[in-house]
C-alpha positions as CSV (number, residue, x, y, z in Angstrom):
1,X,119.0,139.5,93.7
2,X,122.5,139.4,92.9
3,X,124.5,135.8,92.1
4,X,126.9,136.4,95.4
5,X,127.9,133.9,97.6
6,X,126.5,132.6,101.2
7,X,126.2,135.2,103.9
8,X,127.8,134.8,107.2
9,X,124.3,134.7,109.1
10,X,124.0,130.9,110.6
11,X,120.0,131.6,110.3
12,X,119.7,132.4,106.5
13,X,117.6,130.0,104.2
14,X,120.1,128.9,101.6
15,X,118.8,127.7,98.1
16,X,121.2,126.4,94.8
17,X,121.9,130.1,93.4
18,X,120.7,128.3,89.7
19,X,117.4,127.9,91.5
20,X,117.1,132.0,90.9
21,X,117.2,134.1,87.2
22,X,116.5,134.3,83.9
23,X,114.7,131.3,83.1
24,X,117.1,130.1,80.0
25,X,119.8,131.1,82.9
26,X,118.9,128.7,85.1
27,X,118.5,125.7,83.0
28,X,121.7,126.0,81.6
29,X,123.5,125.9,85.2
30,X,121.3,123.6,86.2
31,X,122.6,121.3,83.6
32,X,126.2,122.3,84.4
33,X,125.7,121.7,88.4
34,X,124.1,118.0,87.1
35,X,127.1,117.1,85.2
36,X,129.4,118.4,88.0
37,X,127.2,115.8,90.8
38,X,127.6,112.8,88.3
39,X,131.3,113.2,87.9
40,X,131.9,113.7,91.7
41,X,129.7,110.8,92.5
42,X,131.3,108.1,90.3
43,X,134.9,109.7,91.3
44,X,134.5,110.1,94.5
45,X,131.4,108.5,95.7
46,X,129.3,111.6,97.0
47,X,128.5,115.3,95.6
48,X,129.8,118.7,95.3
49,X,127.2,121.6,97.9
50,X,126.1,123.7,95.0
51,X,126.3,127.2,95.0
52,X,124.3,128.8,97.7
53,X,122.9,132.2,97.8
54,X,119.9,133.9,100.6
55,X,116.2,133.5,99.7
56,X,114.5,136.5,101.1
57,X,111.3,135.7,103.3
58,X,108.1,135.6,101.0
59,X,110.1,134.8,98.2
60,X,107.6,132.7,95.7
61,X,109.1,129.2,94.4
62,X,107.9,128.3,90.8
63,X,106.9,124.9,91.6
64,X,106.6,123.5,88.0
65,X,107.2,123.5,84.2
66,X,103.9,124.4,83.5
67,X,103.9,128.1,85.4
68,X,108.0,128.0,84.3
69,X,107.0,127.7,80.9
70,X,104.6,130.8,81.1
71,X,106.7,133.1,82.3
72,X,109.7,132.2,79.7
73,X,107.5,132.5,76.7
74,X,105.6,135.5,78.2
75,X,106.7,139.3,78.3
76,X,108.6,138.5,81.4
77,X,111.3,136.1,79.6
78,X,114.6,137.8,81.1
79,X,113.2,139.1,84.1
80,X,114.8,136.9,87.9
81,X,112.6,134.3,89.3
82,X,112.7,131.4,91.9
83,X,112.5,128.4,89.5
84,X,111.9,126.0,92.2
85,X,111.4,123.0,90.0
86,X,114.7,122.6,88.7
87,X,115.9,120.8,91.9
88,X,113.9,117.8,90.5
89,X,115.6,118.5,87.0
90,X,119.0,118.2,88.7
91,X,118.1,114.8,90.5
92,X,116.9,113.6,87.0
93,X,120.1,115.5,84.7
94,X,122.2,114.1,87.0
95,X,121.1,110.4,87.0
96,X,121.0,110.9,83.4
97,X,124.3,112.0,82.9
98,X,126.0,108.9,85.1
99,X,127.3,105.8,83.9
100,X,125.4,103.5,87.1
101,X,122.4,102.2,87.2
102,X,119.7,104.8,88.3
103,X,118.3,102.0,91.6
104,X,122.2,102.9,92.8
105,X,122.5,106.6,91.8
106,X,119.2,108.3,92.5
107,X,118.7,107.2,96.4
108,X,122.6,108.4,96.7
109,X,121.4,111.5,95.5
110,X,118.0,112.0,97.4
111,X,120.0,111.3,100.4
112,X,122.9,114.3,100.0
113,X,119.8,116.2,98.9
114,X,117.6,116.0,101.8
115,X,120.3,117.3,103.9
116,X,119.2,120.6,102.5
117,X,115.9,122.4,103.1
118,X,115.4,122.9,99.1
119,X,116.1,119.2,98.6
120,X,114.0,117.7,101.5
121,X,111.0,119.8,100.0
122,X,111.8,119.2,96.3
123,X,112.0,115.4,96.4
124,X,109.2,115.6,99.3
125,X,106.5,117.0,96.1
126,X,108.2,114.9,93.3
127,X,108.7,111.4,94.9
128,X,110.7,109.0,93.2
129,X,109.6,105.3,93.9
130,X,107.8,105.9,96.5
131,X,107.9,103.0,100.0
132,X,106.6,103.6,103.4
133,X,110.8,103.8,104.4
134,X,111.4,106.6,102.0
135,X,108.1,108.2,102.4
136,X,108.9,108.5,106.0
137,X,112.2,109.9,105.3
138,X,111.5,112.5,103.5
139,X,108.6,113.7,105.3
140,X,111.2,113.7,108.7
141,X,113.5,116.1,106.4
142,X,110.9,118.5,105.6
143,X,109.4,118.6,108.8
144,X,113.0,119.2,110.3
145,X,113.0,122.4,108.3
146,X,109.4,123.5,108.4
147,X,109.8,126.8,110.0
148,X,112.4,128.2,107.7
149,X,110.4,126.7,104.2
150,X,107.3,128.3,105.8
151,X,108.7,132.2,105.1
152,X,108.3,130.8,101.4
153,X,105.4,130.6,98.9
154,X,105.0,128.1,96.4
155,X,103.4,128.6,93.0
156,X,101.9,125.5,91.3
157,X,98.4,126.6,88.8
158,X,98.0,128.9,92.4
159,X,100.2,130.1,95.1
160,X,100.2,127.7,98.1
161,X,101.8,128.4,102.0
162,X,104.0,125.1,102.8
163,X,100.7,124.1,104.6
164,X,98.8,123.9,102.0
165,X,101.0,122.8,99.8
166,X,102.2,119.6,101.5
167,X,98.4,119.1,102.5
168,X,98.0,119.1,98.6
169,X,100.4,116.4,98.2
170,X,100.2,114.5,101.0
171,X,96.2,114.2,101.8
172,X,96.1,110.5,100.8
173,X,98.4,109.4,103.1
174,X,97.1,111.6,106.1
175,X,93.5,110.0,105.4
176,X,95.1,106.8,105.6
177,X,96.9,106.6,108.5
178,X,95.7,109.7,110.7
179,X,92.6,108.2,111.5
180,X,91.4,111.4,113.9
181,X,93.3,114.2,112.3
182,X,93.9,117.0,114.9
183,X,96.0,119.8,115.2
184,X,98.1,121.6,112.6
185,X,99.2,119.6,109.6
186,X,103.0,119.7,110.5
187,X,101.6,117.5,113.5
188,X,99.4,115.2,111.5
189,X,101.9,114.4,108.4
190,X,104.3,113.3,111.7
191,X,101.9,111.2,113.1
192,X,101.1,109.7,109.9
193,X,105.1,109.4,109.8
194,X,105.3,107.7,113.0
195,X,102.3,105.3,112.5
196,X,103.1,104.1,109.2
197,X,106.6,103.3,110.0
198,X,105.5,101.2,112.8
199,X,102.3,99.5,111.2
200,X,102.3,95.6,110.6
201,X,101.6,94.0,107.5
202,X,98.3,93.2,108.9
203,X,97.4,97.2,109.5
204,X,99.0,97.7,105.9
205,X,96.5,96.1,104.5
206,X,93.6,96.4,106.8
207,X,94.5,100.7,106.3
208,X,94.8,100.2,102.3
209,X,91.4,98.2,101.8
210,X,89.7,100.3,103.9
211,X,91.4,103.2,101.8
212,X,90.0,101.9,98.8
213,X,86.6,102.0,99.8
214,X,86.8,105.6,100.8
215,X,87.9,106.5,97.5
216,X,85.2,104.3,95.8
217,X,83.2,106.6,97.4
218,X,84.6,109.3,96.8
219,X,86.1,109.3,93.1
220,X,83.9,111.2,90.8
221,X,85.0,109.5,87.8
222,X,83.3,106.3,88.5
223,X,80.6,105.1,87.4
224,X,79.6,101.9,89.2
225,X,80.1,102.6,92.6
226,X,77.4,99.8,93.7
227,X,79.0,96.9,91.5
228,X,82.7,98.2,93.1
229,X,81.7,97.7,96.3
230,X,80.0,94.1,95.4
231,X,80.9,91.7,98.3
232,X,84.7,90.5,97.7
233,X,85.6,92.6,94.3
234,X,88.1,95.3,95.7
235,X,89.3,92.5,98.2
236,X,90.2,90.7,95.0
237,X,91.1,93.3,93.0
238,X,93.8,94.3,96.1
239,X,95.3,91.3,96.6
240,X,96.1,91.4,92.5
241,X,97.3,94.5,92.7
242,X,99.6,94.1,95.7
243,X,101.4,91.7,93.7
244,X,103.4,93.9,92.1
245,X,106.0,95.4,94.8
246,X,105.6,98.6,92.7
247,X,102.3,98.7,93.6
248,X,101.9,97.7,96.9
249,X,104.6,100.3,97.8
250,X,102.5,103.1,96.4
251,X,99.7,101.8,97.6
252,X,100.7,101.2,101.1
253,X,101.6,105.1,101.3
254,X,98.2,106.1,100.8
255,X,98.8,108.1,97.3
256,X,94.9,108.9,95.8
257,X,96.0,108.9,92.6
258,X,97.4,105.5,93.1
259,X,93.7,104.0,94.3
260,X,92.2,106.1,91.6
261,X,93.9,104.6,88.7
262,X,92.9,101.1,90.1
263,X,89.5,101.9,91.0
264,X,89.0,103.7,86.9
265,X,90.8,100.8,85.7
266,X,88.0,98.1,87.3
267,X,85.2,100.1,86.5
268,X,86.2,100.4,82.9
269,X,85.4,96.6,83.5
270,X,81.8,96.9,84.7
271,X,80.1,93.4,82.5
272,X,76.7,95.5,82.5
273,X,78.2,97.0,79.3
């Protein structure tokens, strides 16, 4: 695909023409275009619309370093691909390369960039301190540009559809707030949307204990499941964690891993030796 500008066709998926190329290529603009965001931002107070060239339907996004990584040290080095992950890159370049505080930068940034259909799904798989607020929001931008992502395919380890892919990422917090999943999982990560955005403290916490248990259950890495679940541990063991805002945040979004790192971490405690 050639590095030419925007069509005139209203209806044609747009993506940051660094995003496509040689993989050396790309880095190197990417870099660029990062530098040119931080200057604009602490000059100006917002950022420059990259370059934008068409993505043809069934295009396949390289969704990570890993699969980038392969294909620049394999017999493919200068051949053109979708190199998908560097939108994340960008974010972090960019933050990098400014003179204010990243808690002032980056959500500046995640903002301008979820106005685009490549940011809204780039910062929708690589959250950045992740709240039920910001959760919310960027699962409203993806979903507001659902149909045009889904002509795409997204290569992480294996090649995902957008459904699969955001049910990847996303399955925690659909089994914590969906509690009767029906329907297509555009539908479901909206309801879980809509109900987490409106919960109370009270079904916070009510959602994330019960969440707990289900992945005591379900975590093959542990051990002592029976001791886990001994009568007021994890309630303990919650209200330490939550704490921490950090925590709690994550926590309160339904992440897996999140419950899985506590749940590893209390086993590893078991007093049965």
């Amino acid at each position: 695909m050639p590095d030419t500008t925007a069509p005139t066709d209203p209806s044609a998926l747009l993506f940051p023409a660094f995003l496509y190329g040689p993989h050396a290529t790309c880095r190197r603009k990417m870099k660029a275009e990062a530098k040119k965001w931080a200057k604009r931002f602490e000059e100006r107070g917002d950022f420059p619309e990259p370059k934008l060239i068409p993505v043809p339907p069934g295009s396949v996004m390289i969704c990570s370093g890993v699969e980038a990584d392969m294909i620049a040290f394999g017999e493919d080095t200068y051949d053109p691909h979708w190199f998908f992950y560097l939108v994340d890159f960008l974010l972090m370049e960019a933050s990098a390369s400014s003179s204010l505080p990243r808690e002032v930068f980056r959500p500046n940034c995640e903002a301008f960039a979820c106005r685009y259909p490549w940011g809204a799904l780039a910062i929708a798989i690589t959250p950045w301190e992740t709240t039920i607020a910001r959760m919310s929001q960027r699962l409203e931008a993806v979903l507001s540009f659902w149909e045009q992502l889904d002509t795409l395919r997204y290569l992480r380890i294996r090649q995902y559809t957008l459904t699969s892919l955001m049910h990847y990422y996303y399955e925690g917090t659909i089994r914590m707030w969906v509690d009767t999943p029906a329907g297509s999982v555009k539908d479901v990560l909206r309801a879980a949307m809509e109900r987490m955005r409106n919960a109370s403290e009270d079904e916070i916490h009510a959602r994330m204990m019960r969440r707990l248990h289900e992945v005591a259950d379900s975590d093959p890495e542990l051990k002592h499941r029976e001791w886990l679940k001994s009568p007021g541990l994890l309630e303990a063991e919650l209200t330490r964690t939550n704490a921490d805002p950090a925590c709690y945040n994550e926590l309160s979004t339904g992440i897996t891993g999140s419950y899985s790192d506590i749940l590893r971490d209390l086993d590893a405690q078991y007093p049965g030796g």
